[in-house]
MARTORSE-965305 format. One record per atom (N, C-alpha, C): x, y, z; residue in three letters. Coordinates in steps of 0.02 Angstrom, whole numbers, plus 50000, padded with zeros to 5 digits. Example, Ala and Ser with C-alpha at 12.3 -4.5 7.8 and 13.67 -1.06 7.14 Angstrom:
residues 2
506604971650390ala/506154977550390ala/506604983550390ala/506424988850354ser/506844994750357ser/506455000250394ser/
***
This chain:
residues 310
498784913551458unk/498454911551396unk/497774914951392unk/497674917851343unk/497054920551336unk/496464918851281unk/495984917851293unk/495434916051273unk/495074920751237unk/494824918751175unk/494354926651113unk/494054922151065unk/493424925351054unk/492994920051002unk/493244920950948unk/493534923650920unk/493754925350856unk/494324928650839unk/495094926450836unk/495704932050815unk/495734930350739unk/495764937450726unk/495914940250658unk/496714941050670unk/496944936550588unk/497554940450587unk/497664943850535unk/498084948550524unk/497974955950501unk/497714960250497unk/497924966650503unk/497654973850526unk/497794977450461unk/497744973750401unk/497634980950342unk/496874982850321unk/496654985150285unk/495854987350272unk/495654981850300unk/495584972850265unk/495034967950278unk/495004966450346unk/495514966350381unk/495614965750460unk/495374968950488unk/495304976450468unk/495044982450517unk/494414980850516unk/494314979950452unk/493494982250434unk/493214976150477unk/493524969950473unk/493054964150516unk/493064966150567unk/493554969150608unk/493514968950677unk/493064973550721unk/492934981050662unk/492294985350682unk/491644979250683unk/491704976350601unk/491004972450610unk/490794968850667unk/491374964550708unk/491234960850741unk/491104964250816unk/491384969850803unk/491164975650862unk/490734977550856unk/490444980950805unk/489614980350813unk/489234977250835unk/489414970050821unk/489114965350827unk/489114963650910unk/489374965350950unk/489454961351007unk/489974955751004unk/490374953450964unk/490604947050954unk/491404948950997unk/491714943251033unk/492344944451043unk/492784942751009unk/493254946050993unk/493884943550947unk/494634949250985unk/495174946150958unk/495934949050950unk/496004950350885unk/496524956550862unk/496784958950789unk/497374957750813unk/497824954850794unk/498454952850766unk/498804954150711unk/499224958050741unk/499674962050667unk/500394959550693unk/500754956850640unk/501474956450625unk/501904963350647unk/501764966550597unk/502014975550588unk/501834976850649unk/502324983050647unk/502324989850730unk/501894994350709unk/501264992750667unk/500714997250628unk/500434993250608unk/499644997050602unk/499054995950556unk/499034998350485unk/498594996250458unk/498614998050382unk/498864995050328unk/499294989950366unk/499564983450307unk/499764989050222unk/499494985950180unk/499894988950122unk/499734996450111unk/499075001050137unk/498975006650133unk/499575010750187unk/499875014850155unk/500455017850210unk/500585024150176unk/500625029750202unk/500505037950188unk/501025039450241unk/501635042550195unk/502025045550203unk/501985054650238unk/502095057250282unk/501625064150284unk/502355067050316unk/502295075450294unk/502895077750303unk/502575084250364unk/503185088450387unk/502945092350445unk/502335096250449unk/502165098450376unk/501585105350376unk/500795098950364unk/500995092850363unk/500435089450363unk/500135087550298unk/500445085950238unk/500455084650153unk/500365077950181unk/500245073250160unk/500055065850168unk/500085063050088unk/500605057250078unk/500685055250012unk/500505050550032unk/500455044449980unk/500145038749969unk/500645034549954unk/501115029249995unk/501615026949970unk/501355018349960unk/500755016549988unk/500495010649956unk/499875013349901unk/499455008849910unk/498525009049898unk/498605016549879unk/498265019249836unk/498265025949820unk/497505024649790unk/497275022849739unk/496675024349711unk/496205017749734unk/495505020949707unk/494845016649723unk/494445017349654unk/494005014549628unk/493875014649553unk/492905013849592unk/492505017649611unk/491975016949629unk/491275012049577unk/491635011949518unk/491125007349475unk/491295000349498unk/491774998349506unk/492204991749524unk/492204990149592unk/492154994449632unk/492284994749694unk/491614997549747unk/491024995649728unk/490584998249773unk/490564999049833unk/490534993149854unk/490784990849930unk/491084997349970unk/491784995249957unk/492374999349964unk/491815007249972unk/491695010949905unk/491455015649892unk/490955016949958unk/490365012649966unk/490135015150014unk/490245014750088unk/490815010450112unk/491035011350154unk/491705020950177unk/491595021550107unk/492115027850127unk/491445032950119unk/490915033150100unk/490415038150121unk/490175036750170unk/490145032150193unk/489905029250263unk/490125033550324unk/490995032950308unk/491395035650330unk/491465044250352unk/490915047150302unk/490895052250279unk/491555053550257unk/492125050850229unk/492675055250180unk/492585056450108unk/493175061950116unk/493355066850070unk/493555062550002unk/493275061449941unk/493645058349881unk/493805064549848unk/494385061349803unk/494725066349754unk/494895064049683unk/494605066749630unk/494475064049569unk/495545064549542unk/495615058949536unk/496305056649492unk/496435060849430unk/495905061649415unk/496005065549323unk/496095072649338unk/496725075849310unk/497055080749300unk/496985083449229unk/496995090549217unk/496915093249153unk/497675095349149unk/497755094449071unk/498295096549025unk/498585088348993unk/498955089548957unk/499145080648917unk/499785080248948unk/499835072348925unk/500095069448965unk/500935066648915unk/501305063248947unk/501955063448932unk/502185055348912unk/502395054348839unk/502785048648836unk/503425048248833unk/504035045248864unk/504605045048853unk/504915039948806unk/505015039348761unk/505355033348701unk/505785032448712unk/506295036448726unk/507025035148728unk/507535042048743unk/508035040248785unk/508405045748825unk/508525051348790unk/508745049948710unk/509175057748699unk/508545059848663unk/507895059648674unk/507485063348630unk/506875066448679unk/506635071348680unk/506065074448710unk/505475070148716unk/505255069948790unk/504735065148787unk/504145070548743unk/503785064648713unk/502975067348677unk/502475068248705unk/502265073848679unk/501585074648717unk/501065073448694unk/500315070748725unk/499685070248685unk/499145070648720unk/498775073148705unk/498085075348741unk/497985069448785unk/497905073048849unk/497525070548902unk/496915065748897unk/496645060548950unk/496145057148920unk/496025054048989unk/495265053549006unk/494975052549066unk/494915045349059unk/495135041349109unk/495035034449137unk/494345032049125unk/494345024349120unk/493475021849117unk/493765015449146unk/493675011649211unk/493235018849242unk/493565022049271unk/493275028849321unk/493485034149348unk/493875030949414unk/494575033749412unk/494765033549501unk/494655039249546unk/494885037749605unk/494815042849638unk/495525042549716unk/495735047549736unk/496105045249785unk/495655046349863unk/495795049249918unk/495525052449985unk/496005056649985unk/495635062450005unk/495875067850055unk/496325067050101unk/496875067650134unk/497345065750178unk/497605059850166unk/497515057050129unk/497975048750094unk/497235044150122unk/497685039050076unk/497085033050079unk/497275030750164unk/497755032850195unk/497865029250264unk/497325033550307unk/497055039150294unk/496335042650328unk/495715037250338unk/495615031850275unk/495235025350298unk/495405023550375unk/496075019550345unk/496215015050384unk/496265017450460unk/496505025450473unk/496475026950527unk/495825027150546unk/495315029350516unk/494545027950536unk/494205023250556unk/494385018550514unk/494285012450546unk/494325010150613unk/495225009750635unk/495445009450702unk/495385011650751unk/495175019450731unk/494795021850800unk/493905020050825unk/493765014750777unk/493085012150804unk/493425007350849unk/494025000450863unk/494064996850897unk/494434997550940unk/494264996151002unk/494764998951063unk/495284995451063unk/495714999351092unk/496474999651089unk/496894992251112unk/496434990151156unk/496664982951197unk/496354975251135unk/496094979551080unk/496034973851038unk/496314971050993unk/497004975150997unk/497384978150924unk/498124973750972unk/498324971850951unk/499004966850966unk/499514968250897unk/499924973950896unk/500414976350838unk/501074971450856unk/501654970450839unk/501904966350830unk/502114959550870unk/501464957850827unk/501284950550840unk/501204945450783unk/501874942750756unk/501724938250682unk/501454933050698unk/501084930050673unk/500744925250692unk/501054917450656unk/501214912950684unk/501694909450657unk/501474900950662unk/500944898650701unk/500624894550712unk/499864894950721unk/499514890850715unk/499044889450720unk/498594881050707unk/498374879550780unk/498434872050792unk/497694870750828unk/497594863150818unk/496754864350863unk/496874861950921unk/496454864350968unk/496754863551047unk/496064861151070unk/495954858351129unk/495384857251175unk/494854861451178unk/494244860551147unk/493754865751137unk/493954872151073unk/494464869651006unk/494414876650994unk/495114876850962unk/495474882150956unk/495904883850902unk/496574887050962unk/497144886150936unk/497624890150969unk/498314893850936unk/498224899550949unk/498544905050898unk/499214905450939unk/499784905550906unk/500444905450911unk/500794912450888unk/501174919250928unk/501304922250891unk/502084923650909unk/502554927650872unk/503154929750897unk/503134938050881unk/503574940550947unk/503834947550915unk/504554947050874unk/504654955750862unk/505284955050831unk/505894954750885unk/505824953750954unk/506174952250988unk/506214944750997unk/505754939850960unk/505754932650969unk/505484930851022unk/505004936451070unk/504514932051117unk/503904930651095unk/503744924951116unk/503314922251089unk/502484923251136unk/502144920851129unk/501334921651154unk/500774915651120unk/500384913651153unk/499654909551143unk/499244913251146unk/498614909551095unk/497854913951127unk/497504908451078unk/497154907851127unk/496734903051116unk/495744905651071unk/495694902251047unk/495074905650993unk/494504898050987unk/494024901350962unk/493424897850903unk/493674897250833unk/493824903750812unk/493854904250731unk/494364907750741unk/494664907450664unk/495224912650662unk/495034915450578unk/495114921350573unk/494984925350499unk/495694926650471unk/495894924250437unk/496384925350388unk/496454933350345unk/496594938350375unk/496594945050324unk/497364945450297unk/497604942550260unk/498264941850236unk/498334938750180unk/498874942050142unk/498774938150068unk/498874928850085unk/498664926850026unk/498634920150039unk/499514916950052unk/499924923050009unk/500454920050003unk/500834918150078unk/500774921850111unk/500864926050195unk/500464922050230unk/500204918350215unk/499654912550262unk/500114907450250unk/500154907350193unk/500514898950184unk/501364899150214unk/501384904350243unk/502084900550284unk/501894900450359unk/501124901850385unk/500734900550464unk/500934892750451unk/501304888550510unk/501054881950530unk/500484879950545unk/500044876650526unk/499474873950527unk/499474867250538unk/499174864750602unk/499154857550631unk/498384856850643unk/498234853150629unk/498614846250580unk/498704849950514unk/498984849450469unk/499314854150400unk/498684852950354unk/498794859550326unk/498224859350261unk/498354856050227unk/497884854250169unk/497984850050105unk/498624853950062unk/499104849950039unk/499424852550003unk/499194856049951unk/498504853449907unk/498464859549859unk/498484866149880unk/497944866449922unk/497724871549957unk/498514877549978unk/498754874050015unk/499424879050016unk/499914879149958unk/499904873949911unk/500254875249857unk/499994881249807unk/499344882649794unk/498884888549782unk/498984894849810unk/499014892749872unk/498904898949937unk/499784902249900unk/500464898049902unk/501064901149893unk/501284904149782unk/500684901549769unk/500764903749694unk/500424909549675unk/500184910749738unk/499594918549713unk/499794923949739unk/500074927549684unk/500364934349676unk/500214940649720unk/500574940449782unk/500334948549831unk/500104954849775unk/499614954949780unk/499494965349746unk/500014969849763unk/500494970649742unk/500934977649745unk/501684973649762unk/501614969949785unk/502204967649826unk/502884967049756unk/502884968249726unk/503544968349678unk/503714977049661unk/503224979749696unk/503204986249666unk/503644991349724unk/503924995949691unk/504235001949737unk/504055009149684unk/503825013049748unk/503485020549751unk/503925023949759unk/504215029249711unk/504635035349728unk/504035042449713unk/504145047349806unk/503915052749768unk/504325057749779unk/504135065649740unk/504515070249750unk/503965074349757unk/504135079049823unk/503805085349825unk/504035092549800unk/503465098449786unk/503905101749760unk/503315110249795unk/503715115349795unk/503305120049825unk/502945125049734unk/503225122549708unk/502855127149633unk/502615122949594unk/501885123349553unk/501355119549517unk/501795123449462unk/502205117949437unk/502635117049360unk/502255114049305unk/501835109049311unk/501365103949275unk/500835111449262unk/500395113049292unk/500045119149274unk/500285123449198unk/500745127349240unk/501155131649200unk/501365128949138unk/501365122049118unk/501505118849058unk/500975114449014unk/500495116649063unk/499655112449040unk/499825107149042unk/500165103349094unk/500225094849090unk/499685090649152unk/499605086049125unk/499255084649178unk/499525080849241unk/500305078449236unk/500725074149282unk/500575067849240unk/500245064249223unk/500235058049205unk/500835057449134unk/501045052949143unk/501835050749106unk/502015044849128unk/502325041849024unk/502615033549043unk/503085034249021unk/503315028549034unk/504305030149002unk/504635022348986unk/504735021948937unk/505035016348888unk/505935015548933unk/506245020048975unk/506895023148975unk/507075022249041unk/506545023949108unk/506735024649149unk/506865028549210unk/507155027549275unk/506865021849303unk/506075021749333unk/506015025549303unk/504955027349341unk/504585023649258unk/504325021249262unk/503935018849207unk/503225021649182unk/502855021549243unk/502395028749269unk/502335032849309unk/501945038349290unk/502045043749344unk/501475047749326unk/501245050249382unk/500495054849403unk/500515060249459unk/500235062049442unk/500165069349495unk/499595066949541unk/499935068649606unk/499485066149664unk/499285071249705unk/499375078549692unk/499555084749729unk/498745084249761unk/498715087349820unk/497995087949864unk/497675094849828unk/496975094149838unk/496635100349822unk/496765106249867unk/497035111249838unk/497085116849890unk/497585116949921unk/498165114549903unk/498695113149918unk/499385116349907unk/499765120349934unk/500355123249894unk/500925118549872unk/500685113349899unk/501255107849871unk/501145102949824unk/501485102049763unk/501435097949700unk/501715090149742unk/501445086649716unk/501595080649734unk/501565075749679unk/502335073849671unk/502275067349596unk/502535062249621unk/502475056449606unk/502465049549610unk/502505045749528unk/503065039849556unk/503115036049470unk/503165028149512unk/502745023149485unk/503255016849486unk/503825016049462unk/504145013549523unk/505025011649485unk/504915004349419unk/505245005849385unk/504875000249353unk/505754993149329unk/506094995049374unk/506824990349386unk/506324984749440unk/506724976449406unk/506534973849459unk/506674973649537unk/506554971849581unk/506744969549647unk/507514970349675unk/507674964249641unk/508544961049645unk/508994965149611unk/508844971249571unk/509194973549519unk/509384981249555unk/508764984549574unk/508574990449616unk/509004990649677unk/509164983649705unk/509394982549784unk/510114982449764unk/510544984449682unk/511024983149683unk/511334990649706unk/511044994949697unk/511295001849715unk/510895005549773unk/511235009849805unk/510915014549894unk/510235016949855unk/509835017649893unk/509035022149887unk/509405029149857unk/509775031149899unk/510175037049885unk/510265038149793unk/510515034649778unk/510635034049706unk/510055032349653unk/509505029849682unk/508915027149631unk/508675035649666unk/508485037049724unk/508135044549695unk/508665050549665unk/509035049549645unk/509625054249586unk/509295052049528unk/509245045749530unk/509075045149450unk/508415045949434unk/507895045949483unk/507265046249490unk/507095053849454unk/507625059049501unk/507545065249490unk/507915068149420unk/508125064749393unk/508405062749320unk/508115063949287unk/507545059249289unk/507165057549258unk/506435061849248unk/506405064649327unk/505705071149323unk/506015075249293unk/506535077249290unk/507005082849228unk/506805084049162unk/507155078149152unk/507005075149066unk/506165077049051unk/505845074249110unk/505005074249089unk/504805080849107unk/504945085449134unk/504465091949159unk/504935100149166unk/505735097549168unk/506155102949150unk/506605103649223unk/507045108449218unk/507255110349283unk/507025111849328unk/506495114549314unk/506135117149406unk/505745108749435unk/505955103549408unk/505955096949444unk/506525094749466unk/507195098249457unk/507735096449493unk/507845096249567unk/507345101149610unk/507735101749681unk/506965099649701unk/506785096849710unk/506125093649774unk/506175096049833unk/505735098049882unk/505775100749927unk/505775092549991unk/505725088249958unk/505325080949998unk/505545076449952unk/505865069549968unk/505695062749932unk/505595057749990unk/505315053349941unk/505065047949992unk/505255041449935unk/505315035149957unk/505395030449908unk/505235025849959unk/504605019349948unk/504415014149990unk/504415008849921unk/505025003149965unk/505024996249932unk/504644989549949unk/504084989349901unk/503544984849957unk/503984977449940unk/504334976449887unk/504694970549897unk/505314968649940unk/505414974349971unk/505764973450032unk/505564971050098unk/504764971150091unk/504374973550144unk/504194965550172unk/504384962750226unk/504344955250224unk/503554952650241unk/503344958150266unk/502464956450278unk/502294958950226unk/502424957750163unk/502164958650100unk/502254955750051unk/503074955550037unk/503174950749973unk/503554943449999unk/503394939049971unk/503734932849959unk/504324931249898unk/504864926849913unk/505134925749863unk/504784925049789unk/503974921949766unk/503854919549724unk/503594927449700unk/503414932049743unk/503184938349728unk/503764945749683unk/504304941549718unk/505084944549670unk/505044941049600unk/504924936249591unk/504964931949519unk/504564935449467unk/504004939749487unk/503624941249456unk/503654950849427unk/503494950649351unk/503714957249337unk/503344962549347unk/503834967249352unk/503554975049384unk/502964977849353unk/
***
């Protein structure tokens, strides 16, 4: 049984970031992650020559997001302005040419990182040493013990572990807390709240396609495109600066339960269908796809998080 003034559970941005703080600080604590990884919902897909896509967290909005903002200059990283030149693409309906209309800059401005938004999160983790980081470890209890708090966790092999604490920091959506046992049990509002509040992303699934020729260029588009039709609802150009590889991305915009009725195999056919229709044949053969279902993802969505629309 082990003893720590403070376990954090979860290891996506808010987890990391406490656990540097508290390393700064001198303070002792454990990070406790469910997942066989860090980074919780930020997750960057990266292929052999080293392209890094963004299959969670992709943008940061620096007017909205200061904080955030100055922690990634802090960081010293690379930002990359979202807004692309050429106009952009509506789809109305299948048998007719999607429309085009002048391009138009966000308010406020996003921005993505250089090497995917998971370049944070890896930054982060290499400030806290390695023996502080406990990866699959769900955390499944939590009870007060003699002097103090005692943390309950399982792997995905079903062994289980103690550790005993002062405090414990909650970095997990609320929804994902409220199925931790808690003794003596919280107030029912409190977890009735905690299970009605909607995960960020968690209903959502990311399809991308890579491609070795800048087609969007050549047609003055800027990648950004919505679609009334299907199955991507939006879609943006995520390609890196300096990059020989185009990189597009759409939300699937099918729900959950509906998506899971047919193979991945078959939603990126239709995916690539669909970059057809929107940008021409030289979007037919991708050199790369990737497709991440965060409502599949059980350290992410909850049943009440499927109920809710795309």
């Amino acid at each position: 049984m082990n003893q720590n003034t403070v376990i954090i559970i979860g290891a996506g941005i808010s987890g990391l970031y406490a656990a540097t703080l508290l390393e700064n600080a001198g303070v002792d604590y454990l990070l406790l992650e469910a997942r066989d990884r860090t980074g919780g919902r930020v997750l960057s897909s990266s292929t052999a020559d080293g392209i890094h896509i963004d299959m969670g967290a992709t943008w940061y909005w620096p007017d909205i997001q200061p904080a955030l903002t100055q922690l990634i200059q802090q960081l010293g990283m690379t930002s990359v302005p979202q807004t692309r030149p050429g106009d952009m693409l509506f789809e109305r309906q299948r048998n007719s040419a999607p429309e085009r209309y002048p391009a138009y800059e966000t308010s406020p401005e996003s921005f993505r990182l250089k090497g995917g938004m998971q370049a944070l999160t890896t930054a982060l983790k290499h400030q806290i040493p390695v023996q502080k980081i406990k990866q699959d470890h769900q955390v499944i209890a939590v009870s007060h013990a003699a002097g103090g708090l005692q943390v309950q966790t399982k792997s995905t092999g079903n062994e289980t572990s103690t550790f005993n604490c002062k405090h414990v920091f909650l970095a997990l959506p609320p929804a994902l807390a409220a199925k931790i046992e808690f003794m003596p049990a919280l107030p029912d509002g409190v977890l009735t709240n905690w299970r009605k509040t909607p995960t960020w992303m968690a209903p959502h699934a990311k399809y991308v396609a890579l491609y070795q020729t800048n087609f969007l260029q050549a047609q003055n588009l800027s990648g950004d495109a919505s679609s009334r039709v299907g199955p991507m609802v939006e879609i943006h150009d995520v390609s890196e600066p300096d990059s020989s590889v185009t990189a597009i991305f759409g939300f699937i915009g099918i729900p959950a339960k509906s998506r899971w009725t047919v193979a991945e195999y078959v939603l990126k056919q239709l995916c690539r269908e669909q970059l057809i229709r929107m940008f021409g044949l030289e979007a037919a053969v991708p050199v790369a796809e990737f497709i991440k279902d965060w409502a599949a993802d059980p350290f992410t969505a909850t049943e009440f998080d499927l109920l809710q629309e795309v």
